[in-house]
N, C-alpha and C positions, 0 to 999 in steps of 0.2 A: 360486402355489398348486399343490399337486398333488391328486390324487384321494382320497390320507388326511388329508387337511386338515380338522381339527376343526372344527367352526363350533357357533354356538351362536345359539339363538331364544328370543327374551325373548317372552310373550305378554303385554297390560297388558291387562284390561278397564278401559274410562270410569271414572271415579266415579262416584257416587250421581248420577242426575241429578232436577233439578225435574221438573213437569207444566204448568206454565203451558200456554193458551191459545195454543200457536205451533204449526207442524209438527213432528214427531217430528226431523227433520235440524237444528231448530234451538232446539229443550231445551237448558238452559243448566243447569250444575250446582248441588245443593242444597248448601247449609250445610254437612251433612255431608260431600260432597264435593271441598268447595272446604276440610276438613278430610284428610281420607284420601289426595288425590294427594296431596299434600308427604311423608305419612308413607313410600308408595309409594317416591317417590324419596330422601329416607331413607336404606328398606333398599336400594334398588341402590347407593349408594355404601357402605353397609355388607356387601353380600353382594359389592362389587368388580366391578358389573355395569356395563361399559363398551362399549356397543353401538356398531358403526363407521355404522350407518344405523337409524335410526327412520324407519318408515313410519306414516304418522296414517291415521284415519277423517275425512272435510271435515266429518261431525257440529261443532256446537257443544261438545258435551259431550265429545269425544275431544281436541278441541284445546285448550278448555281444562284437561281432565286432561294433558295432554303439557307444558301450560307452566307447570301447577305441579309437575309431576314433576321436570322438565328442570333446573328453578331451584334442586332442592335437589342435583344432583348434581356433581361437580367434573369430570365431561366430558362435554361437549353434543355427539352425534353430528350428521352431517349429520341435515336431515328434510325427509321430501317428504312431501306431503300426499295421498293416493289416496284417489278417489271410490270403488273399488272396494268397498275395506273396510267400509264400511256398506250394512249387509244382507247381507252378503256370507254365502254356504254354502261348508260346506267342501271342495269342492273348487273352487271359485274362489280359497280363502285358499291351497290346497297349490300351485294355479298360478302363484299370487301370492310367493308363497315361493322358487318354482321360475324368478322372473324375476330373484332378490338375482342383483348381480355379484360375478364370481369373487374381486377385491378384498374384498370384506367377508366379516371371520371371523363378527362378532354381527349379528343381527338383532335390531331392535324392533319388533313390532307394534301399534298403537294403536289399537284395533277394539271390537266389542262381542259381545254374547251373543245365539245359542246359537255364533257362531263362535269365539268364543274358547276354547273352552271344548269344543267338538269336534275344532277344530286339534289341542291340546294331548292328549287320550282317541287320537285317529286318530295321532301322530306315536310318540308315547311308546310303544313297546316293552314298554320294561321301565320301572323305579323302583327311586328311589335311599330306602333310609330309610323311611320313613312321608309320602313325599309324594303318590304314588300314591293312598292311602288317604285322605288328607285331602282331596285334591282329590273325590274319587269322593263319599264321606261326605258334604262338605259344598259342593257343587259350585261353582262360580266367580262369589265375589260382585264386586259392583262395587269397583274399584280393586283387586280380586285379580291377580297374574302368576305364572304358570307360566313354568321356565328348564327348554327341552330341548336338548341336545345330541347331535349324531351326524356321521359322519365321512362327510366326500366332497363332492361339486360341489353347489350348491343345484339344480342342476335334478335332481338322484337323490333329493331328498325326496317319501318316501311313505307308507303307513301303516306303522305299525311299525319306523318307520328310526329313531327315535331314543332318549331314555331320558329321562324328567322326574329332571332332576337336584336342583328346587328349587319348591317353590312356598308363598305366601304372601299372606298373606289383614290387610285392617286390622284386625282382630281380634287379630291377635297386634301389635299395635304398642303 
């Protein structure tokens, strides 16, 4: 890798999740949900989105949005699990970002809201298209992901370093 070395950051939020009577760490997803990740991953084998590392939230509802994601795509990156991610503010997620190894061009993050969803406002720069807008407008629902891209080492990720190249919402599915 050098220092103009492309990289690219997938952000997923959860699915829909239930309310049952459990801890919030361990909401399990609703009907709906256990609908929208498949479609999710889907559009990543349609938009050619082949991450070399997925990072999850240990949430219930992150993991299993990640394993119905995962199941529709034709390349299953490695994945580690990080407690971090849940609950996590943003600059915990920019640190978090700032730990991918130099080997990995794509990142996946598997996390929840309002981090996902500030990552993606704090990284993006600029905007490609009308994705910028959509995001803004209709802000990051569940099984929503944003795809930023920007050039250099992950640990040089900071506000403004990157550009939302794509984003996308079950809605449009």
């Amino acid at each position: 890798m050098t220092a103009d070395s492309p990289r690219t950051i997938v952000l997923l939020r959860h699915a829909k999740a239930d309310w049952p009577s459990v801890p919030d760490h361990e909401r399990p997803l609703a009907e709906r949900g256990r609908l929208d990740a498949p479609a999710a991953g889907r559009r990543f084998t349609d938009d050619g989105i082949t991450p070399d590392l997925a990072v999850c939230s240990t949430a219930v509802r992150t993991r299993d949005t990640w394993k119905l994601v995962a199941h529709e795509m034709t390349h299953r990156p490695r994945t580690v699990y990080e407690e971090r991610l849940y609950d996590a503010r943003l600059g915990d997620l920019i640190a978090l970002v700032g730990e991918t190894p130099e080997d990995v061009d794509s990142l996946l993050l598997i996390g929840h809201n309002p981090g996902m969803h500030a990552l993606a406002e704090a990284l993006a720069g600029s905007a490609e298209g009308d994705a910028g807008a959509r995001m803004k407008s209709g802000g990051f629902p569940t099984a929503a992901f944003a795809v930023v891209t920007f050039t250099g080492p992950w640990k040089s990720v900071e506000h403004g370093v990157g550009r939302l190249t794509g984003f996308w919402t079950p809605h449009e599915a």
